[in-house]
C-alpha positions in Angstrom: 90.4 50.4 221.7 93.9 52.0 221.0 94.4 52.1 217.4 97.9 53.3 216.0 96.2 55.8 213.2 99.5 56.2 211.1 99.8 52.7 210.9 96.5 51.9 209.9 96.2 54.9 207.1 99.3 53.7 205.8 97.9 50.0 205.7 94.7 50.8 204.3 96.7 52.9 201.3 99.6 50.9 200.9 100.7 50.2 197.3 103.2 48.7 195.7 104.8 50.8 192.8 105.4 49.3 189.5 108.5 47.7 188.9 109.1 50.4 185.6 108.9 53.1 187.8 111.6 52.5 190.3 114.5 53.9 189.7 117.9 55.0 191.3 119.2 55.5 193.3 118.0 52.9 196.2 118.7 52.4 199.8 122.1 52.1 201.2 123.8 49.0 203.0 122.8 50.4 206.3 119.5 51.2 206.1 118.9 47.8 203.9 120.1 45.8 206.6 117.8 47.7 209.2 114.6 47.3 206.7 115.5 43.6 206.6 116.1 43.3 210.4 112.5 44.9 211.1 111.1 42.6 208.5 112.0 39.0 209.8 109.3 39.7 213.0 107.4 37.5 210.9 105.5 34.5 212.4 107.8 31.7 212.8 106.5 28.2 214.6 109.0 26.3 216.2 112.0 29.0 215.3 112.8 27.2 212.5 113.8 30.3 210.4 112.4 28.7 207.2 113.8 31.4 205.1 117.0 33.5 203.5 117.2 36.8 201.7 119.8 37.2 198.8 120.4 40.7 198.1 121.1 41.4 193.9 123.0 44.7 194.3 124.0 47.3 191.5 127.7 45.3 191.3 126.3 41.8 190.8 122.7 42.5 188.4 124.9 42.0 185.3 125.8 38.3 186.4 122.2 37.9 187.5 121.0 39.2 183.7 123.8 36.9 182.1 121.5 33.8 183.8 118.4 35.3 183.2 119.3 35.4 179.8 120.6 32.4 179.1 118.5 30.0 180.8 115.1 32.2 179.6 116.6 31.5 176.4 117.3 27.7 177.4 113.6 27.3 178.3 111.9 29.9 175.7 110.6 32.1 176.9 109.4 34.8 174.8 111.9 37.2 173.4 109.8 39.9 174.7 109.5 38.5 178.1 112.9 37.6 178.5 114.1 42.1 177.0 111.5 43.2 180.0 112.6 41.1 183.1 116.5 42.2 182.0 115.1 45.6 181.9 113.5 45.6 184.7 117.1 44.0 187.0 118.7 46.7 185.0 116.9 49.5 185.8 116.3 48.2 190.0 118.6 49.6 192.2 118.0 47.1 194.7 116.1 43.1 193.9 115.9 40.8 197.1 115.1 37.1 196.3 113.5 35.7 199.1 113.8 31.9 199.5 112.2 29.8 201.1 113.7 26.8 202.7 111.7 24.4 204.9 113.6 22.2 207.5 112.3 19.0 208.6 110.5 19.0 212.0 108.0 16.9 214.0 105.8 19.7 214.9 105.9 22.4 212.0 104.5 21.3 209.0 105.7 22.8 205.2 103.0 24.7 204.3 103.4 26.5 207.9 107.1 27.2 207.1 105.9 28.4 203.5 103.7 31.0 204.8 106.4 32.0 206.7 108.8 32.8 203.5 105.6 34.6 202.3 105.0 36.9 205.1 108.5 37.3 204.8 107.7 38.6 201.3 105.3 41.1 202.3 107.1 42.1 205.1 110.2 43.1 203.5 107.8 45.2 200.8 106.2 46.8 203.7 108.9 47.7 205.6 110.5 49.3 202.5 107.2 51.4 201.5 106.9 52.4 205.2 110.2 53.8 204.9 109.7 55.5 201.5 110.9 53.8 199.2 109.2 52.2 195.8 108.7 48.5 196.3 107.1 45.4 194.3 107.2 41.6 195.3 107.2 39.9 192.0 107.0 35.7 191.2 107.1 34.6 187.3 109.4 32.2 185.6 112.5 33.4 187.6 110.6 32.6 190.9 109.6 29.0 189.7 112.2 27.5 187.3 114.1 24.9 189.6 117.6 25.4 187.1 117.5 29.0 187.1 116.9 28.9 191.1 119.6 26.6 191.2 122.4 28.7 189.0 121.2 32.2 190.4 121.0 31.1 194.4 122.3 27.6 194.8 119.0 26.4 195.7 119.0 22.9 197.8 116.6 20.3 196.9 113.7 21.5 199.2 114.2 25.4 198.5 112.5 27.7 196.2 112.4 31.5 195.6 109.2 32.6 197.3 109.5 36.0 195.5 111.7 39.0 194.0 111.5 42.4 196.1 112.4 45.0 194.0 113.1 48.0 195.6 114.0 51.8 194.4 113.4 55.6 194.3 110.2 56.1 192.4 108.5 59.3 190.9 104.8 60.2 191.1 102.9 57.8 193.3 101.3 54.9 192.1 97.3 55.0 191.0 95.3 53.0 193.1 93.2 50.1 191.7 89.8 48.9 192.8 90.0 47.1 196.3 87.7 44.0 197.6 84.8 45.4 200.5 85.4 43.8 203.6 81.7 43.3 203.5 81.7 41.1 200.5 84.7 38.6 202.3 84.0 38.6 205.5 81.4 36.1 207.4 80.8 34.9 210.5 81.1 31.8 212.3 
């Protein structure tokens, strides 16, 4: 069997580094936009493309905390909460919201098209660790508040943010956690 070693070591100790360690500054427009183009080889039934990227930059994260402030506050959520996700869009060169948006079709059902966005997700986080940079896909009440997916992205009626790549320069590498054993999830049929 032909096994690509780099590419196995690096999946086998991939990790995501925490979204307080990233830091500046992150990738440029150019290289973004080639990490991006590698990352939509995800699976895709039908072609449907069930999916977008919006890209939060350095120019636009002080719009993006005026609605995370104000609709966190709208809905809530703790005052703590609320400091840490502003913080974290502050201190992130680079956050991609990944939404997913699921088109009607006779032979590709939803939750295909939703798995889709996801390996989207994981692709784009991936691609970026592959290439060196700090990354973390993140969810949380930004990811699943309908209003604040509609203010931020313009969300239509059957999309959703699948998940926040954050993206940057990072320091020492992160500290690996303990890892399910193949053994103990894997039978066979």
């Amino acid at each position: 069997m032909k096994i690509n070693e780099s590419a196995r070591k690096f999946f086998a100790n991939r990790r995501s580094v925490s979204v307080k360690g990233l830091k500046g500054p992150g990738p440029g427009l150019e290289d973004t936009a080639k990490i991006i183009q590698s990352a939509l080889r995800v699976p895709d039934h039908g072609k449907l493309e069930p999916w977008r990227a919006i890209l939060i930059s350095e120019k636009s994260k002080y719009k993006f905390i005026d609605i995370i402030d104000r609709r966190g506050r709208e809905i809530a959520i703790d005052s703590g909460k609320l400091e840490k996700n502003k913080r974290n869009v502050l201190n992130t060169p680079l956050i991609i919201a990944v939404i997913c948006s699921p088109k009607e079709s006779p032979k590709i059902p939803e939750i295909e098209q939703i798995l889709s966005a996801g390996a989207l997700c994981l692709n784009i986080l991936n691609n970026f660790l592959v290439c060196g940079w700090g990354a973390n896909w993140l969810t949380g009440w930004m990811a699943h508040d309908r209003k604040f997916g509609e203010e931020a992205f313009d969300l239509v009626e059957t999309e959703f943010v699948a998940g926040f790549i954050y993206v940057g320069d990072y320091g020492e590498n992160p500290t690996d956690r303990p890892r399910p054993k193949a053994e103990d999830k894997i039978t066979w049929f």
